[in-house]
Every structure is written in structure tokens, then in C-alpha cells.
C-alpha positions as CSV (number, residue, x, y, z in Angstrom):
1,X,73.8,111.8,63.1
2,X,70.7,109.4,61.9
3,X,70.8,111.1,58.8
4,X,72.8,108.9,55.8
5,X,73.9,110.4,52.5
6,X,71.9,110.9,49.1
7,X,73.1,109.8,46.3
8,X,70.9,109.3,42.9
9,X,67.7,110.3,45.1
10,X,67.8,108.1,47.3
11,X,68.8,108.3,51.1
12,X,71.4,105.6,51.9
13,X,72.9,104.9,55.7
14,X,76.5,103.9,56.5
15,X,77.7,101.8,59.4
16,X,80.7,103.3,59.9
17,X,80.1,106.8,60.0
18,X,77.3,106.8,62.2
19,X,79.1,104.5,64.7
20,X,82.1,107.1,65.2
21,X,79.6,110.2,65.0
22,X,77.6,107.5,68.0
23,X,80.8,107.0,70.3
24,X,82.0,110.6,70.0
25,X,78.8,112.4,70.7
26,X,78.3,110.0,73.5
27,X,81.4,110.2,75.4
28,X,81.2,113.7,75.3
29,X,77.9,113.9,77.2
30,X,75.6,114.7,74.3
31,X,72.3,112.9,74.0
32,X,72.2,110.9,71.5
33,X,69.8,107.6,71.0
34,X,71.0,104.0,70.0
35,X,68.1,103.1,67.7
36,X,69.6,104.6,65.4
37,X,71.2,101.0,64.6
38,X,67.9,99.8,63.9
39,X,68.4,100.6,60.6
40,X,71.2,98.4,59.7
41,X,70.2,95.6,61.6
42,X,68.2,92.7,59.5
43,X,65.8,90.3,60.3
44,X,67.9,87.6,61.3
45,X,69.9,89.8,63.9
46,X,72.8,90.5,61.6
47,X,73.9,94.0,61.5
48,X,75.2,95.3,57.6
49,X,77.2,98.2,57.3
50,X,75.4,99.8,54.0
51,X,72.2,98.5,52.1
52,X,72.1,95.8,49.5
53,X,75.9,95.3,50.2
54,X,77.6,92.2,48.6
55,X,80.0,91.9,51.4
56,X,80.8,92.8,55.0
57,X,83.7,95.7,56.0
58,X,85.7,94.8,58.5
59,X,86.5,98.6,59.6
60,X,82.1,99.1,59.5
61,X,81.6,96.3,61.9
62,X,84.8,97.2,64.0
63,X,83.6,100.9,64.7
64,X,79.9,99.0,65.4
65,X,81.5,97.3,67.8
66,X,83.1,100.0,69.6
67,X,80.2,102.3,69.5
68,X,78.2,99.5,71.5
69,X,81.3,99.4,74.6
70,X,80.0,103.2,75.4
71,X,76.2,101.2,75.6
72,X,73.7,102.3,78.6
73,X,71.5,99.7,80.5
74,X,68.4,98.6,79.0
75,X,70.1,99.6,75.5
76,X,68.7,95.9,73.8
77,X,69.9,97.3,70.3
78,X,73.6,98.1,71.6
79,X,73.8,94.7,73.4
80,X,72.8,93.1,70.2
81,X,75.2,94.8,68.2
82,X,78.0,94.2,70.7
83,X,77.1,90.7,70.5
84,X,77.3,90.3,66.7
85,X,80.3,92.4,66.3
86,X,82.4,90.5,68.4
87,X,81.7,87.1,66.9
88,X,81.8,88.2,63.5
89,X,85.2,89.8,64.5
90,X,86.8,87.0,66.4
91,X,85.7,84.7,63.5
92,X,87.9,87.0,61.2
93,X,90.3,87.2,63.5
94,X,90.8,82.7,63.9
95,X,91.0,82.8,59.9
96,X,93.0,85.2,59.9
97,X,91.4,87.2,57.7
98,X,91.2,90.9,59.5
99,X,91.5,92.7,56.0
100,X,89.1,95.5,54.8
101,X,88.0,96.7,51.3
102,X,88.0,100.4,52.2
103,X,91.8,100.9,53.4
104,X,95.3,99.2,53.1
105,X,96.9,99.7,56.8
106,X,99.5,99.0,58.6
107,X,98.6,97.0,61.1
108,X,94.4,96.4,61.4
109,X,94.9,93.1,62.6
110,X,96.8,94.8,65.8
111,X,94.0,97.1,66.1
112,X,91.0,95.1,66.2
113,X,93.3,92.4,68.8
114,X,93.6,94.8,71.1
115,X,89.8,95.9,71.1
116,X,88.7,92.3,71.5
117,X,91.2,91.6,74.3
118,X,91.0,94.4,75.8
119,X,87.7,95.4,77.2
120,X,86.9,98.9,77.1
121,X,86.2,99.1,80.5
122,X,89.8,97.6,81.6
123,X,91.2,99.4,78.5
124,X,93.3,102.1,80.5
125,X,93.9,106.0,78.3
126,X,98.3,105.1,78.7
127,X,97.9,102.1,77.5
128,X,95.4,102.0,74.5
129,X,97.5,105.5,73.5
130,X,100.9,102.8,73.4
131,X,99.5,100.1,71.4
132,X,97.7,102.5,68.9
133,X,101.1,104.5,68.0
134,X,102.2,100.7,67.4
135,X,98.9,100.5,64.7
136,X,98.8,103.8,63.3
137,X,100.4,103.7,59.5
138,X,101.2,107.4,59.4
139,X,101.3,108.3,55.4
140,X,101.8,104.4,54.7
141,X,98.0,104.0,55.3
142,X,96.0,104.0,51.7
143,X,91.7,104.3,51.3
144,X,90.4,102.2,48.8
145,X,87.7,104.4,46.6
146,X,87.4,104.1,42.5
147,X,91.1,104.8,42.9
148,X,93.4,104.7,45.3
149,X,94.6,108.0,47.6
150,X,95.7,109.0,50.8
151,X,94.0,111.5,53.3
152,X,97.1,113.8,54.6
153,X,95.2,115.4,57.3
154,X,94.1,111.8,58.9
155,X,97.2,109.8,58.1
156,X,100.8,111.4,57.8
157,X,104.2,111.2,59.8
158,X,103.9,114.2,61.8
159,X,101.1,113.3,64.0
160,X,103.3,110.1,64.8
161,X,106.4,112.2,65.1
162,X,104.2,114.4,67.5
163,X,102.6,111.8,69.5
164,X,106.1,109.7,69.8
165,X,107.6,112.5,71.3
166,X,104.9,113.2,73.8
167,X,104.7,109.7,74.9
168,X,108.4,110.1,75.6
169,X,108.4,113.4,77.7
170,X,105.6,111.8,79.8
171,X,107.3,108.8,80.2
172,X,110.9,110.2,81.5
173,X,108.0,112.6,83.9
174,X,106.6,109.3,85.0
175,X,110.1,107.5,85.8
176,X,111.7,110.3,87.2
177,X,108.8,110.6,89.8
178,X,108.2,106.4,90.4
179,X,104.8,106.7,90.4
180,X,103.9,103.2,87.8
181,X,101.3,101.9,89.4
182,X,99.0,104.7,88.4
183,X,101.1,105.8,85.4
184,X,98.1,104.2,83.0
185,X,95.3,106.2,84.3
186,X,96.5,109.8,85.8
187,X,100.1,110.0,83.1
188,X,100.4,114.0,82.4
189,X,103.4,116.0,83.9
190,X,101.0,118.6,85.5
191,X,98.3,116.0,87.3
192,X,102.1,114.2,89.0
193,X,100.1,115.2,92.7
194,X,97.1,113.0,91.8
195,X,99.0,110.1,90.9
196,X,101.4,110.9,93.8
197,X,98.0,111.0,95.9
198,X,96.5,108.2,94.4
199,X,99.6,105.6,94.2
200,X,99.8,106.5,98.1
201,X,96.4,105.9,99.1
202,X,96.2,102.1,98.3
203,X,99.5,101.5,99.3
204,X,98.5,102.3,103.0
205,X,95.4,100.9,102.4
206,X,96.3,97.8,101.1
207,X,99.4,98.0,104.6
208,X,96.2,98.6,106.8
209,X,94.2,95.6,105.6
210,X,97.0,93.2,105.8
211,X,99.0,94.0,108.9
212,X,95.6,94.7,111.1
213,X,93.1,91.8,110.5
214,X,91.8,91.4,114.3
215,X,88.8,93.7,115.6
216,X,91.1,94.7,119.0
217,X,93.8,95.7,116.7
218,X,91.8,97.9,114.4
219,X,89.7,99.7,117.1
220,X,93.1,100.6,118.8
221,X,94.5,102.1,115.7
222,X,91.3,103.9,114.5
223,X,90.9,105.3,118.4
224,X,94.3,106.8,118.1
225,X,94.2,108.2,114.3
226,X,91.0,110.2,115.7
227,X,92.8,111.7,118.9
228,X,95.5,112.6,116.5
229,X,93.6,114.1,114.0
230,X,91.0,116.0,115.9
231,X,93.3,116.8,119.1
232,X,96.6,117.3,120.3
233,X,99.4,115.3,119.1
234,X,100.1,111.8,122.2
235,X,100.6,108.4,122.2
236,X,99.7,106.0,125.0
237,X,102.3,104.4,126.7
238,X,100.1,101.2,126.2
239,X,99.9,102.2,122.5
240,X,104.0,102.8,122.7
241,X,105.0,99.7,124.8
242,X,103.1,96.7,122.8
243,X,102.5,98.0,119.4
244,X,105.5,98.9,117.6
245,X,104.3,98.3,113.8
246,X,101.1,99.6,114.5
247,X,102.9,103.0,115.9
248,X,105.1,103.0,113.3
249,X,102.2,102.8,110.9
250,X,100.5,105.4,112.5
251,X,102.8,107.8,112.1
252,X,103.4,107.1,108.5
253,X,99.5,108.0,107.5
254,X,99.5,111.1,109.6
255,X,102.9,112.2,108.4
256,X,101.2,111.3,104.5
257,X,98.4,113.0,105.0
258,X,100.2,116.3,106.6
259,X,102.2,116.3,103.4
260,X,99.5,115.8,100.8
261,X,97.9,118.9,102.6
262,X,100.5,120.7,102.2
263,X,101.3,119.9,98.6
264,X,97.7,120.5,97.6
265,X,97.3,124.0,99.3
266,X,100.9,124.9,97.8
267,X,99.2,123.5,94.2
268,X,96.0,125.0,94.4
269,X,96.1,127.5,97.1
270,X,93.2,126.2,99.5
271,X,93.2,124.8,102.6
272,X,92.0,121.0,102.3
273,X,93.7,119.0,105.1
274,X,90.4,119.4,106.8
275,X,88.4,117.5,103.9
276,X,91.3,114.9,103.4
277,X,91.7,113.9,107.5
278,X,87.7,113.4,106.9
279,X,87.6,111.1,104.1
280,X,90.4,109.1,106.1
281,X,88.2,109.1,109.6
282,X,85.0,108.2,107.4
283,X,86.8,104.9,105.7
284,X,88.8,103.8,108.8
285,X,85.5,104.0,110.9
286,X,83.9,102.3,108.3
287,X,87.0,99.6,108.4
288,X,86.4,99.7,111.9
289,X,83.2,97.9,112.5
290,X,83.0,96.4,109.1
291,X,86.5,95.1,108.4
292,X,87.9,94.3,105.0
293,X,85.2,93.9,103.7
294,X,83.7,97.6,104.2
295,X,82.1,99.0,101.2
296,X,83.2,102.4,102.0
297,X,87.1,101.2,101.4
298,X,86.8,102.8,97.8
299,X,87.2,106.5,99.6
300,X,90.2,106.7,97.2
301,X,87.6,108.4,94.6
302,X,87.1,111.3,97.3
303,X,90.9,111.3,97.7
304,X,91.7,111.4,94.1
305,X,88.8,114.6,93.8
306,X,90.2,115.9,96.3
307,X,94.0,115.8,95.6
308,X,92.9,117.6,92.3
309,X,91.2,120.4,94.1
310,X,87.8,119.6,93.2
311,X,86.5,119.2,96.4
312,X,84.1,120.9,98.6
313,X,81.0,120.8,101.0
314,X,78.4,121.5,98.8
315,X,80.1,118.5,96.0
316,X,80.3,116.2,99.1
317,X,76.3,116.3,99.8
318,X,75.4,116.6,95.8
319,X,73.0,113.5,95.1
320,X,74.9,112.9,91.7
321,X,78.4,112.8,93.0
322,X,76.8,110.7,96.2
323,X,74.9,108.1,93.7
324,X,78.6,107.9,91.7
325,X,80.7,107.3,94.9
326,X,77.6,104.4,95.8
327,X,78.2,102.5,92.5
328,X,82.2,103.0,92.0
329,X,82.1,101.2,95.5
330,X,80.0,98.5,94.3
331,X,82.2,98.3,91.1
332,X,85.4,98.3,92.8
333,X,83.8,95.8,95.8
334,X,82.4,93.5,92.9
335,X,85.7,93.5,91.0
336,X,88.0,92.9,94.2
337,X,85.8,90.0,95.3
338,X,85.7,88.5,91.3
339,X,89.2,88.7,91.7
340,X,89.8,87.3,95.0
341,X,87.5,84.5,94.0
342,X,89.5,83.7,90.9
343,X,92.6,83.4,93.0
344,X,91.2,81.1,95.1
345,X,89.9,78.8,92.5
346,X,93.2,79.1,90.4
347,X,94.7,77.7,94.3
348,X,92.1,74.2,94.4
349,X,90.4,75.8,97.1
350,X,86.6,76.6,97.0
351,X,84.8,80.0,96.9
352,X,85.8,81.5,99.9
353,X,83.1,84.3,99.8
354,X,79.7,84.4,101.0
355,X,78.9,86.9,98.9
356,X,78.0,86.2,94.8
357,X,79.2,88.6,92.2
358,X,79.1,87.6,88.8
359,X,80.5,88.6,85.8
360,X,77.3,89.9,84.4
361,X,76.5,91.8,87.7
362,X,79.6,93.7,87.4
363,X,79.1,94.7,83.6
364,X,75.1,96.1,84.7
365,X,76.9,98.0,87.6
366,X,79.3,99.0,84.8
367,X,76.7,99.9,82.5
368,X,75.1,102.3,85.1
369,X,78.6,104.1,86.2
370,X,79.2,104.8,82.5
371,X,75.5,106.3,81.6
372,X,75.9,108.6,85.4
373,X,79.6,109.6,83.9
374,X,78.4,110.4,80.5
375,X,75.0,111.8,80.7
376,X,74.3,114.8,81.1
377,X,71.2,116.5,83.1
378,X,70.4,119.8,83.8
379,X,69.9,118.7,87.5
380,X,73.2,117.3,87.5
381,X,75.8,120.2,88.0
382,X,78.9,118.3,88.8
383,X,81.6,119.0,86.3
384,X,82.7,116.6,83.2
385,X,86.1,116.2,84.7
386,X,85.1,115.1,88.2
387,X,82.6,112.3,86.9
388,X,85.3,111.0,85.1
389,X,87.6,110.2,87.8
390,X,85.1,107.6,88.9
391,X,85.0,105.8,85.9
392,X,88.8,105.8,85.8
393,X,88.8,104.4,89.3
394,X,86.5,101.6,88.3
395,X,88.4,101.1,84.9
396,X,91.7,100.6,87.0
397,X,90.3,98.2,89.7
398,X,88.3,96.2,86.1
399,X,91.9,95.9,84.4
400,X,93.5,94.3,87.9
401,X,90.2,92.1,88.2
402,X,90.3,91.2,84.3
403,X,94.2,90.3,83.6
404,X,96.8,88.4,85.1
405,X,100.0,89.8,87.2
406,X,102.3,88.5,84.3
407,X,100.4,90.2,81.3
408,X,100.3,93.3,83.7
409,X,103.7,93.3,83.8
410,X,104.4,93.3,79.7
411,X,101.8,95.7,79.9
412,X,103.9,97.9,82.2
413,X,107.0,97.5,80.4
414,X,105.9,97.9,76.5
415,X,104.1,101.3,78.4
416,X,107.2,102.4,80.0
417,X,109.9,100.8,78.4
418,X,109.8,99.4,74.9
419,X,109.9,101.9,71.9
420,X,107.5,102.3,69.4
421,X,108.1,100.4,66.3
């Protein structure tokens, strides 16, 4: 990848190239190392995309600025490039001048909007897919060389035939089954149990949290989710006479969770309904004594493994997947808190929370969940696809945090409901 092209004898690097080759090999767990930007970064901490060039690309400096979202911590040179790219982008961007001298395309501008408001760590797969069929040219798109000419097999009508017909399939799949909430994150016909799984989880936990905010209440419920769970089926008449909602509640989760057992062993042909009524006894427990505020209330990443029947024992007390569940929780914790905070300051009132996250906390715990995602080790033994669902969890509590409920909502319907143009 560090190595440029030759041409009259002479060894010349291009920004562009090595950015994509950088993001690629790194997402898909190869090692590669950032300093390889060193050599189109100058003096004065202005990144070029090819030597002795008389002016800047915008597509060079775009791809720069993607390869640096994937950065790791303690990656200075990525930080710096991130830094640049964005300003020289948004600068474009205000004068309106997002046009490049390599290709004529339909809609660049579009393209590099969405990356700059849109963080890549709140940019969800279902809805970066929607807005880039709105960008992509098909065989309209022209490259700019000593003349001009079109690449067929990168740009042509039938791979945005292809992909618009996709998107609709999974979208009727998605209606059909009401699962939007998670629709961005888990959207393929075949993974409908995990987002089934998933959409279910918060909703009760987000039920729990609201309807039982006093300790009495909570040890009472917890008390009888464990008899349930590890005995015979009974209520106490005490239980029966005074707490109606909280019975009623009750028996929704254990009637949930009986039927997400049985879906997964039907799916995958395993008995998990052991594994699942742990993960649920571990989090209420934690709920318990610690309240709404536990930092075990992110269990929804086991549940989510789980659901897709990657679990077992031996993942469970693996110190990779352990360390990933540890940071997702901080992540998600972090994020719900910057959120929470926000709201509360949008109100008049003041910071209701004792405890301080910042903005540039959350991107270093970021930082560390993407490198433990991406990176691969040979003590680490946990597959590709199982690591990934953590960083999808995190990326959908960062896009919650990050935007507002009304540009969620255009969000929801140009994903589910507005045709490509």
C-alpha cells in the first residue's frame, strides 16, 4: 500500500489511492500502519494529495478524510489528517465550491455533506447505503484524464438498477415485520430474529427503567423474575394483590424471553434459553442494587450475540469479548448520559449528573472499541462478525446521542419511505 507509482524514474505517491487501499485494509482487520501519510503531509501541517501539485483535489482530501474516521488511539498522524481534511472540506463546502478536477459527478457535493454531518461513528450501514444510491451517477459519472472517458465496471446503470431493487425487497421485509427502530443497523431478510431480538430488548428495558424507579419496587420484581426463572412457575398473593403493572410486566419479559428461546432454537437448532434467562438475571441484578444508572444495562450486546447464535460458555469468559462488552458499556453509558445532559440543558435546567463525560472522552472510548473490533491478534479468536456487533451497538446509541428526534425522523422516512431519485 506505501508503495506510489513510477513514472519517468521517479517514485511518485498519491493521496487518494492510498487512503482507499488504508480504509479497506483496515476495516477488514489487516494490519496496516498510518505513517504512511507522513509522506504527503508538509511542514506546515497541510496534507497534498500528489507532489509538486499546483492545486488541491477535492476527491484526494475527501478519501484522506475518511481513511482517518477508521483512526486508532495514539494515531497523531490520523488525528492530524482528520483535522485538516475536515476544514479544508467544510471551507469548500461554505463557498460552495465541492468540485474536483479528476471526475464530473452527479452529485459530490451530496457526498461529501453527508460525510461531514454524519460522523462515521453515528453513520448507520441502512442509512449511508440510502443517501449514496441518491449520489451515485451510474454511467452519467465522467473521469477527467488527458481526455475524457468513463470506467463501465465502476460507474454504470446496472449496479444502481441492482442496488435499487435490493433496497426495496429489504424494505417491504422490514415493513412487513415493524421492526424500524433497528431497521438501520440489523436490515437483511434473513438476520429479521436479531432485529426482532434487539427492537424487544430496549423496549422492556427502557418499560423497566421508567415504570420502576424506587429500590422496594425493583427488589420485588427482580426477587420474583429469579423464582420464575430458576423454579417453578407462582406468584405471591402480595405480589398479585398490590402490584398489578408490575405483574403484568412480569409476565410480558418471561413470556418474551420464552418465545425468543424458542425462535432461536427453531433458527439455529440449540438450546439457548438457558444463556438468554442469564444475561437477563445478570442486568436486572445489576439494576437491582445499582439502578438506572448500572453500567451493566448495555447486556443488549450479549442479547444481540446471542439471538444470532453466537453464543456460548467458552465466548462468555474469553478476555477479548469480556474487554469489548467493558468498553461498549462505557460507550453506550457515556453516550446516554451526553445525551441526557443535552436534554437537560436544551430544558434551562442545569447538569443533572454527577458524573462528567465529555465529548472527547466518548471519541477516545470510541477510538479503543474500533481498534478491539478491527484488529486482529493471534490471541484473539473471537470471530469478525461477533466483534462487529459491538461496534454496531455503540454506532446506534452515538447516532441517538449525536442527532435530534426530528432529523431522526426524516432520516427514518427518506430510509423507509421516499424513493431514490
Amino acid at each position: 500500500m506505501s508503495q506510489g507509482y513510477v513514472g519517468q524514474g521517479i517514485q511518485r505517491f498519491n493521496i487518494d489511492d492510498t487512503s482507499m487501499g488504508f480504509r479497506l485494509l483496515r476495516l477488514y482487520g489487516y494490519q496496516v500502519s498510518p505513517n504512511v501519510f507522513e509522506h504527503f503531509k508538509k511542514k506546515d501541517g497541510e496534507f497534498v494529495c500528489i507532489a509538486r501539485q499546483s492545486t488541491q483535489a477535492v476527491t484526494g482530501i475527501f478519501n484522506l478524510y475518511r481513511a482517518s474516521q477508521v483512526l486508532f488511539q495514539g494515531e497523531n498522524i490520523l488525528e492530524d489528517a482528520k483535522h485538516f481534511s475536515a476544514k479544508f472540506l467544510t471551507e469548500k463546502r461554505v463557498a460552495n465550491d465541492l468540485f474536483d478536477k479528476w471526475i464530473i459527478t452527479k452529485d459530490l457535493p451530496g457526498e461529501v455533506g453527508y460525510a461531514l454531518d454524519v460522523p462515521w461513528y453515528a453513520s448507520l450501514p441502512r442509512l449511508e447505503a440510502r443517501y449514496f444510491l441518491e449520489h451515485y451517477g451510474g454511467k452519467t459519472d465522467v473521469w477527467i484524464g488527458k481526455s475524457l472517458y468513463r470506467m463501465l465496471y465502476v460507474n454504470n446503470d446496472v449496479y444502481l438498477d441492482l442496488a435499487n431493487w435490493i433496497t426495496t425487497t429489504v424494505k417491504q421485509c422490514i415493513l412487513k415485520n415493524g421492526k424500524i427502530s433497528k431497521a438501520a443497523i440489523i436490515f437483511e431478510p434473513e438476520r429479521s430474529l436479531e432485529r426482532l431480538a434487539w427492537a424487544k430488548t430496549a423496549a422492556l428495558l427502557q418499560t423497566l427503567k421508567f415504570l420502576m424507579k424506587d429500590e422496594e419496587t425493583r427488589i420485588t420484581f427482580v426477587e420474583q423474575f429469579i423464582n420464575n426463572i430458576n423454579g417453578p412457575d407462582y406468584y405471591s398473593k402480595r405480589w398479585l394483590n398490590k402490584n398489578k403493572t408490575e405483574e403484568k410486566l412480569l409476565g410480558i419479559l418471561l413470556t418474551t424471553l420464552d418465545h425468543l428461546g424458542f425462535e432461536m432454537f427453531r433458527c439455529h437448532g440449540q438450546e439457548f434459553s438457558h444463556y438468554l434467562n442469564q444475561i437477563w438475571q445478570s442486568w436486572l441484578s445489576s439494576w437491582q442494587n445499582e439502578g438506572n444508572n448500572s453500567l451493566r444495562e448495555r447486556a443488549a450486546c450479549a442479547n444481540h450475540n446471542l439471538t444470532a447464535g453466537y453464543w456460548s460458555e467458552e465466548l462468555q469468559l474469553n478476555p477479548h469479548y469480556q474487554r469489548l462488552m467493558e468498553v461498549t458499556n462505557r460507550v453506550c453509558y457515556g453516550l446516554l448520559n451526553y445525551q441526557q445532559s443535552n436534554k437537560a440543558y436544551d430544558n434551562g435546567q442545569d447538569n443533572l449528573f454527577t458524573i462528567n463525560i465529555t465529548t472527547l472522552e466518548i471519541e477516545s472510548e470510541m477510538q479503543e472499541l474500533v481498534q478491539l473490533v478491527l484488529q486482529n491478534s493471534s490471541s484473539n479468536d473471537i470471530q469478525s462478525n461477533i466483534k462487529n456487533s459491538f461496534l454496531m451497538v455503540a454506532k446506534s446509541f452515538y447516532y441517538t446521542a449525536y442527532f435530534d428526534p426530528e432529523t431522526i425522523k426524516s432520516h427514518i422516512e427518506k430510509v423507509l419511505f421516499q424513493k431514490v431519485v
